[in-house]
C-alpha positions, 0 to 999 in steps of 0.5 A, a space after each residue: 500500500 501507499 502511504 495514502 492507502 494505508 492512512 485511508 484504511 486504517 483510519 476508515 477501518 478505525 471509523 468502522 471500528 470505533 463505531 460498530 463497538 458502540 452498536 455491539 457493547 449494548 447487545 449482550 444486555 439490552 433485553 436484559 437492561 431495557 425490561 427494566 424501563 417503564 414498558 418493557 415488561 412487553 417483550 414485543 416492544 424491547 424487540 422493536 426498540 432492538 430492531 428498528 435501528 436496522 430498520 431505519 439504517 436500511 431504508 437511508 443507507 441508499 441516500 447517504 450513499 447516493 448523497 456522498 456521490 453528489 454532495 462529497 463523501 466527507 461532509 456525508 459521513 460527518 453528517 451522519 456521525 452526528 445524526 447517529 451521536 445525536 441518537 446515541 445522547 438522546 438514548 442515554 437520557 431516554 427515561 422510557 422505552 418509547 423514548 429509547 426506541 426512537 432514540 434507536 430510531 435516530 441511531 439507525 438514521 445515521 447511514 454513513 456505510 456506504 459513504 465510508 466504504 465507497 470514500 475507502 473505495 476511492 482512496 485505494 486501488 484495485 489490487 489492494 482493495 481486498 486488503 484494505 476492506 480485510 481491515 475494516 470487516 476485521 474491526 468489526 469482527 474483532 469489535 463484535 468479540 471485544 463486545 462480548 467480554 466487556 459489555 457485561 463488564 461496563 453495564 455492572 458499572 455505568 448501566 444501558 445509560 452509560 453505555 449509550 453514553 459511551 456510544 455518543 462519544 465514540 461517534 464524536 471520536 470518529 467525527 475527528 478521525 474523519 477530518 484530521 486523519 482520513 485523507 483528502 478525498 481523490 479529485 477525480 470523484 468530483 468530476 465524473 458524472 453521475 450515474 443512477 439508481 436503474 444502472 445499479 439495480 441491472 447489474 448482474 455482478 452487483 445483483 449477485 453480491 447484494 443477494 450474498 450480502 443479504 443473506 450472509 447477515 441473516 443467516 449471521 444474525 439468527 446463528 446467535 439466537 440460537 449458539 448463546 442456548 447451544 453453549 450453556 446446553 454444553 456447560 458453558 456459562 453465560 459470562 465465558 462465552 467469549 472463552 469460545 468467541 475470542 479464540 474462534 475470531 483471532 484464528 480466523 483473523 490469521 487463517 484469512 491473512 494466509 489464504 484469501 490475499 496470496 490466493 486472489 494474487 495468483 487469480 484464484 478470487 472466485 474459487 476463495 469466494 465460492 469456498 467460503 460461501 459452501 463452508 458457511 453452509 456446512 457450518 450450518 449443516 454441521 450445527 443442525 447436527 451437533 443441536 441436538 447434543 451440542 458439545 464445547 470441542 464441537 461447537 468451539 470448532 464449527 465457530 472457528 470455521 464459520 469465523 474463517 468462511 465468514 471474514 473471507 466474504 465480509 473482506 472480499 464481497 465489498 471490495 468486488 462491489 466496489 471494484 465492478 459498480 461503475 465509477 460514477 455510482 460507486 456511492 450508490 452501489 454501495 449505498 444498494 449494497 449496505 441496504 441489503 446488509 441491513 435488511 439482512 440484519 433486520 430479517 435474521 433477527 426477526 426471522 430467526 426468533 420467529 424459528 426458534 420459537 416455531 421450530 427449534 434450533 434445528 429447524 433454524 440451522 436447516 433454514 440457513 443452511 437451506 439459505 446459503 445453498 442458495 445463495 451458492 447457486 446464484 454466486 456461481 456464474 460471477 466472475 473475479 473483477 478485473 484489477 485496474 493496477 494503474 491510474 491510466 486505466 482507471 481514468 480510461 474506465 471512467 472515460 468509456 463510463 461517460 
């Protein structure tokens, strides 16, 4: 990487990071900690207070995204930063249950995926484009485990308020990320034309990969309404799960590093990517058979493998978005591509409750299973995205766009 690059990353991947452990540090205890409001005796409405933060991030990742390729990526996300800040205030004062489901609310209204993805997009190239996104699904993979240990940990101390609290100021962190760190945004972005929403939506390559991303989240989602029962089933108590979590996600880390960068460098992208998408799928299958006696060495092993099929996709799907969208609507792109993300976030959770209720952890792992088969088939006839290794053929690629 340039040094340009490696600032981008590492400073985006920061955002995400910074950020995405805001949002988790609340999971672990939510339902617990927001019972205790006045009206969250229903657990109906602690289930929409949880949720319609997805929601609302769905419906407006599409219009930052588009916004950041009219208006500038920077002044999108710093926006954004605020509006979710704003959210995250408005929480920790929250008196009651509906207050704190509209403070979610304000949460989710602060989209800046997108912008942040397609700005990490623009200040990187082709063939270091995987590696760069590796940084920022990483973060969030290593945010969600760091959230598992220390969320029960802060909420003894400071309670729902003050994690809420903490989430605030870690968005106000990231606003200053943004304008002193990140670099300035490549001037070429401001001088190509723009494209529209029709182009995005006809797109095969982008179609297939936003049916990917969907369906990864969900079945990510609805996994762990079942693997928190699974592991106190196998004697594992409720406070030592991230014995199981932590070790499962660092290996992961390690196991990417060694195969997904060396192997897209020798052309072998696709095979990685079609891999990943049928391990996820026996991991499911492999769950579905260990639910009905689940066991510590068993399901520490199914995790560990899911985590390696898991960060392969969540660092290379964004990065082939980013690469196959036309340069011109790379904000909406990945505008489309993080909606889809979020909806399989929100249909994970909902859907995946709704199974475990009606069919039982089997039922629910059959489902994902059933999922990620499908979503294997729609993958195959994509291709590896061409690398454009060199500003002369992105600027030729941005011609023939016009």
């Amino acid at each position: 990487m340039t040094p340009v690059e490696r600032s981008a990353s590492f400073s985006l991947a920061t955002i995400f990071a910074a950020r995405m452990l805001g949002l988790f540090l609340v999971l672990p205890v939510f339902a617990l900690e927001a019972a205790r409001y006045p009206g969250g005796d229903d657990p109906a409405r602690v289930g929409m207070a949880m949720g319609i933060y997805g929601l609302t991030q769905a419906i407006l990742q599409l219009p930052f995204g588009a916004a950041s390729d009219r208006l500038g990526r920077k002044r999108v996300i710093i926006f954004g930063l605020l509006v979710f800040a704003a959210g995250s205030l408005l929480a920790a004062w929250a008196p009651t249950l509906n207050w704190l489901t509209a403070a979610r609310s304000l949460q989710g209204a602060g989209a800046v995926s997108a912008a942040v993805t397609a700005l990490l997009a623009d200040q990187t190239r082709d063939v270091v484009r995987t590696k760069a996104m590796a940084l920022v699904g990483g973060s969030i993979g290593l945010m969600f485990a760091l959230s598992l240990v220390v969320a029960p940990l802060l909420v003894a101390r400071i309670g729902l308020h003050g994690l809420f609290a903490v989430t605030g100021a870690l968005a106000l962190l990231c606003i200053a990320v943004v304008a002193w760190w990140t670099p300035p945004e490549p001037l070429q972005h401001k001088t190509v034309p723009r494209g529209r929403l029709s182009e995005v939506l006809r797109h095969g390559g982008l179609v297939r990969l936003n049916v990917g991303v969907f369906v990864l989240h969900a079945v990510q989602l609805a996994m762990w309404m079942a693997i928190p029962g699974l592991l106190v089933q196998a004697g594992v108590p409720k406070d030592q799960h991230w014995h199981i979590y932590l070790p499962a996600v660092l290996a992961s880390f390690v196991v990417m590093g060694g195969t997904l960068f060396p192997l897209e460098r020798r052309g072998y992208l696709r095979a990685v990517f079609l891999g990943a998408v049928g391990l996820v799928a026996l991991v499911q299958v492999g769950l579905l058979l260990a639910a009905g006696h689940p066991g510590v060495g068993m399901l520490a092993a199914l995790l560990f493998v899911f985590f390696c099929g898991f960060n392969v996709l969540e660092a290379s799907q964004p990065s082939m978005a980013s690469r196959i969208a036309p340069p011109h609507a790379r904000g909406t792109a990945l505008g489309v591509y993080n909606t889809l993300q979020s909806l399989g976030l929100f249909a994970g959770g909902a859907v995946g409750g709704w199974l475990i209720k009606n069919v039982g952890a089997q039922g629910l792992f059959a489902t994902c299973a059933g999922l990620m088969l499908v979503w294997l088939v729609v993958a195959w006839p994509m291709r590896a995205p061409r690398s454009r290794n060199s500003a002369e053929e992105v600027l030729a690629d941005e011609a023939q766009a016009t």
